[in-house]
N, C-alpha and C positions, 0 to 999 in steps of 0.2 A: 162770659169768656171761657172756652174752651181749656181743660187744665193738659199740658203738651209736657209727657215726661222727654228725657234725653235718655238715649240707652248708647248706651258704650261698648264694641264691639272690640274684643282681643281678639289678634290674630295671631301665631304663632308661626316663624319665619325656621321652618327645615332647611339647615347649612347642611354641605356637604351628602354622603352618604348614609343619612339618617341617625339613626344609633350604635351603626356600625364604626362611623368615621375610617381612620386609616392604621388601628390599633393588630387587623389583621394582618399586616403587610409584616409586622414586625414578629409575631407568632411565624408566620411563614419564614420568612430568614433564620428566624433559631430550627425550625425545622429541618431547612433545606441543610444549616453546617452542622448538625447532629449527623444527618444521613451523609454528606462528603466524608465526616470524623470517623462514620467507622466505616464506610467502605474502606478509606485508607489503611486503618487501621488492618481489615481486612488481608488488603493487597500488601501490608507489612510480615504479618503472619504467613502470608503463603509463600512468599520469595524469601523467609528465614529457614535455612537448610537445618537440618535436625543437630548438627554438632553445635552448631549457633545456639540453638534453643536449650542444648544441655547445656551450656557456659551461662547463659544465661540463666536458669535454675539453679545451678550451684553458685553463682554469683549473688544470689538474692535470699541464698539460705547459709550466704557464708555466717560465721561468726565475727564479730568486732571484737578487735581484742580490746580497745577502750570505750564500748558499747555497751550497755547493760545489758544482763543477760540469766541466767539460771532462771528456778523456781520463782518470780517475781521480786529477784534481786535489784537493788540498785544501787550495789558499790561497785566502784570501775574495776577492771580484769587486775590490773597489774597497777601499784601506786606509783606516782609520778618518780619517786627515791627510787624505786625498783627498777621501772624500766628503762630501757634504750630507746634514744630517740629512732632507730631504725629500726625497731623492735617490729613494727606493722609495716609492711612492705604491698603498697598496692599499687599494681601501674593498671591502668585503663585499655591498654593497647593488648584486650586477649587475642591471641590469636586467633584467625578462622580460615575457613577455607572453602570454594566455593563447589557446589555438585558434583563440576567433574573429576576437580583433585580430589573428592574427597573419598572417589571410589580407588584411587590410585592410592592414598591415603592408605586407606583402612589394611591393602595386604604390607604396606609397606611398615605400618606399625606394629603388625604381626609379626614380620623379621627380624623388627628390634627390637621386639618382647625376647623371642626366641635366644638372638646370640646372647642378650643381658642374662637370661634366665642358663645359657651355656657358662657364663661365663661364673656366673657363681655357683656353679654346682663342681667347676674345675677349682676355681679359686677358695669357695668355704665351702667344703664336703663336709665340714664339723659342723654347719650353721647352716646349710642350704633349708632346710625345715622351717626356719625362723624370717625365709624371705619368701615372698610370694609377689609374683608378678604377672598383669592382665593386663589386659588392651580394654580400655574404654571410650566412649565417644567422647574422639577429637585429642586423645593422646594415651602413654602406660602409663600405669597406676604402682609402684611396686610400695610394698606395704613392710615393713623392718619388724617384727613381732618379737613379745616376751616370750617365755618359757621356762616350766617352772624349773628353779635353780639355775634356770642363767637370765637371768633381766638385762635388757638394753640399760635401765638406768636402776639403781639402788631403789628401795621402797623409800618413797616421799621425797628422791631426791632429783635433783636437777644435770647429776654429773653423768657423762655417758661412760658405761663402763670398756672395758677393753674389749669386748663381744660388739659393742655398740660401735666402737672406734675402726674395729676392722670390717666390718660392713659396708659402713661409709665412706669407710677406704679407697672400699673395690670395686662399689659403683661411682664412686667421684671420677678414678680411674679410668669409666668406661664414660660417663657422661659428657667430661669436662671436656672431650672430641671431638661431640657434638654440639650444635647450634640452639638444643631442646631449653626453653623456657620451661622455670621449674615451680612448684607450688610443694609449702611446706604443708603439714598436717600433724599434730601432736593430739594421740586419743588416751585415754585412760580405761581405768576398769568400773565398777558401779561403787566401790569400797567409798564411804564416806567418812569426814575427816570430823575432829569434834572442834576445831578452830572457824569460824566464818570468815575472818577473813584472810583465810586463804584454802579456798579448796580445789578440785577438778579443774574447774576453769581457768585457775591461773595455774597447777602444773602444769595442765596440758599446753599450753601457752610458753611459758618458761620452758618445756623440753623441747618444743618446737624451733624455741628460739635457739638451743644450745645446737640443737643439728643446723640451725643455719649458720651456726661460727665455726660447725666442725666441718661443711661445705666448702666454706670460703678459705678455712685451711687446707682443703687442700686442693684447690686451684678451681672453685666455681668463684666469677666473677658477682659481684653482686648484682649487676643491669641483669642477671638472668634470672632474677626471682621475681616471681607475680605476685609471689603469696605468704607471708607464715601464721598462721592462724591455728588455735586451741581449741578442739570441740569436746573436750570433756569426756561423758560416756555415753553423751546423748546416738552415737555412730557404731555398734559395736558389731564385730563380725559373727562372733559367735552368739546372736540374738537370746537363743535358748536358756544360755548360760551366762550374764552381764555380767559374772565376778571370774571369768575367762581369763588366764592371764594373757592370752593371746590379744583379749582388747587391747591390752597397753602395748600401743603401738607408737613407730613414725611413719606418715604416710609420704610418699614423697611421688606428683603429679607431674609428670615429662609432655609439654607439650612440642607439637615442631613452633617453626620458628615464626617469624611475624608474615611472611610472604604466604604462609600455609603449605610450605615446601615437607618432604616430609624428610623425619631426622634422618641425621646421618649415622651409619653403621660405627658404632666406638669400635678402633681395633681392638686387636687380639693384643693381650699382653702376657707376656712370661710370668712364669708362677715367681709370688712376692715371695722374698724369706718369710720365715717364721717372726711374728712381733716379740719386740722384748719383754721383759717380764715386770718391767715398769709400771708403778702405781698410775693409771689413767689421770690426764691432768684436768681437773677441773674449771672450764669456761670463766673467765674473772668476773664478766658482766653478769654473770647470770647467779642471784641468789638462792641460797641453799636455805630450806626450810624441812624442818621437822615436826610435821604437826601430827596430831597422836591418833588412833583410829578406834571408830567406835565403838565400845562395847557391843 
């Protein structure tokens, strides 16, 4: 008898598109919304007019004032006992303006550089040196400066002196006319303090905040502030020189108003009396601290 093996034949049954299957289809789609994501992105960028793009930069390099911040600090600016609940003032709603107001814009902000920059040179001929005033993109800039032997605020303190009082006086006077959305700014000099927990950061912050009580005294609404915020001495004008006493500043940011209209011209006002000779009264909210400076 013949010996009759059995052989057994496997066949193997190819589904679909081999070893490809349908895993391509799904690489493809993430492809395709990468390239939609930044054309868009793209077409975002190029239809953002440049004052847009400077709000935007200074908005992403603001300071927090209950943020952490310094040299790899991380205790908060201002302690919950200290501060005011409206102490941070942030509305969302920056102004802007579109290409073609923004060329009308730009002479019309130069005019209300001018008459503010007239008007304190009529109003404080003793202190005109100690204010400076620019057009930057998308509003004016005027900046309140120290000097040496006359300070806007006392060393280490919070209270504005009577230099500091009539300044703010005279631009409130000229502002409070207009419809200009305002951003506070409180800078310091590089002087470092021998306390941790309290230094630059939270003066600059605290005197910030004292110009915004000495604003609203004297007839700035608070719906027109966008901003008060403390940058320390990371900001200084006089680069060269960080221990400037010109750093220790208040910066005070005018923009026009929410339609992007541009501001309106503050009147002319009659020369004020002379200030009395009264002790400057010191802010209630805002704490007084003495902390000692470094050898």
């Amino acid at each position: 008898m013949e010996d009759k093996s059995i052989i057994i034949k496997k066949v193997k049954k190819v589904q679909g598109g081999g070893h490809h299957g349908g895993s391509w289809k799904v690489a493809f789609a993430d492809f395709m919304t990468g390239m939609m994501a930044f054309f868009l992105l793209m077409w975002l960028v190029n239809m953002t007019t440049k004052p847009q793009k400077e709000k935007l930069a200074h908005y992403f390099q603001e300071y927090s004032i209950f943020g952490e911040g310094g040299a790899g600090g991380k205790t908060e600016m201002i302690s919950k006992d200290q501060a005011l609940p409206e102490t941070a003032v942030t509305i969302t709603n920056t102004p802007v303006s579109s290409d073609a107001e923004g060329e009308a814009s730009a002479a019309s902000l130069e005019q209300f550089k001018e008459q503010l920059q007239q008007e304190v040179e009529q109003q404080l001929a003793e202190l005109k040196d100690q204010v400076r005033i620019e057009v930057f993109g998308g509003g004016v800039k005027v900046d309140i400066m120290d000097k040496e032997g006359n300070p806007m605020f006392p060393l280490a303190s919070t209270a504005l002196t009577a230099s500091g009082q009539k300044i703010l006086k005279v631009l409130c006077d000229n502002i409070k006319t207009t419809s200009n959305l305002i951003e506070i700014e409180g800078h310091t000099d590089a002087i470092t303090y021998a306390k941790r927990e309290f230094g630059n950061w939270e003066l600059s912050t605290a005197r910030a905040s004292a110009a915004r009580l000495e604003l609203e005294k004297n007839g700035i609404p608070p719906n027109r502030l966008l901003r008060v915020s403390g940058y320390a001495a990371t900001v200084p004008i006089i680069k060269e020189n960080p221990y400037d006493p010109r750093n220790r500043r208040i910066s005070l940011r005018l923009y026009p108003d929410k339609k992007g209209a541009p501001p309106t011209q503050p009147q002319v006002k009659p020369q004020p009396p002379p200030p009395s000779q009264t002790a400057p009264q010191t802010p209630q909210s805002v704490p007084q601290v003495q902390p000692r400076r470094l050898e």
